[in-house]
N, C-alpha and C positions, 0 to 999 in steps of 0.2 A: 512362563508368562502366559495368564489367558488370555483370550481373545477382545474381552472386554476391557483390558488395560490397552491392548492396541488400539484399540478403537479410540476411546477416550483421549490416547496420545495422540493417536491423529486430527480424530476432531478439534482437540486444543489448538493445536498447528497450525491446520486450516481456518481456525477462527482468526488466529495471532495474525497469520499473512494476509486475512483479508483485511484488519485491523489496521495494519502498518499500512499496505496499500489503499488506504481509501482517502487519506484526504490529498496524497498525489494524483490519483487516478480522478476524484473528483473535483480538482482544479482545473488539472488538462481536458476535463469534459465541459465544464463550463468556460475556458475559455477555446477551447476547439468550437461551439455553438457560438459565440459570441464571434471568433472572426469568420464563420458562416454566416453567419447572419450579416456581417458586414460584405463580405464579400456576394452575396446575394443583391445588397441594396445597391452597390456599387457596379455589378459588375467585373470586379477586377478577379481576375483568377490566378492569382500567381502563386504557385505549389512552396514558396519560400516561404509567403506570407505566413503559414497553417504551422509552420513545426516550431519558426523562431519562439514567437509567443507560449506554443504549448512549451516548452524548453524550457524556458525563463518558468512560467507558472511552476512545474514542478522543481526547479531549483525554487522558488520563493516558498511552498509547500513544504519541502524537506528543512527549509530553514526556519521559519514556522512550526513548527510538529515534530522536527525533529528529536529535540530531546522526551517529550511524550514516545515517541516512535524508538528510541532510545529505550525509557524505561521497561516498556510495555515484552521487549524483547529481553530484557535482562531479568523482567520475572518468569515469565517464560521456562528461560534457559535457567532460572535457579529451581522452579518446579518439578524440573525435570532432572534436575542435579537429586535434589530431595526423595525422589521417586526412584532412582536408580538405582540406589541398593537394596530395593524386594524387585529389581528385576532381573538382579544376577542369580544362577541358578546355584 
């Protein structure tokens, strides 16, 4: 196996994980800013307030995106199936 099929499988990997991970991670940023911002205007600082909401967001996010998130992982892992046997020696 050379080094530049490792490479390649990895960057893939990393690309795929950030892929899945982003429209979870960029819901929970946008609503972690939003009850910041609320909590700023208000005053109110209750450490509950900040996680229920992110919570929910990325539950709504994964149900949302999920099956996209779904796919994207199933080509993936066939790419990688397809690729497997010029990696056996």
């Amino acid at each position: 196996m050379s080094q530049e099929l490792v490479v390649t499988i990895g960057r893939e990997a990393l690309v795929t994980v950030l892929l899945l991970a982003a429209p979870a991670l960029g819901l929970s940023l946008a609503t972690g800013l939003i009850v910041s911002i609320f909590q700023a205007t208000t005053q109110i600082h209750e450490q509950t307030l900040v996680f229920v909401p992110k919570i929910v967001a990325v539950l709504v996010a994964i149900g949302i995106f999920g099956e996209w998130m779904l796919t994207q992982l199933l080509e993936y892992t066939r790419r990688l199936y397809a690729v497997l046997p010029t990696l056996l020696p």
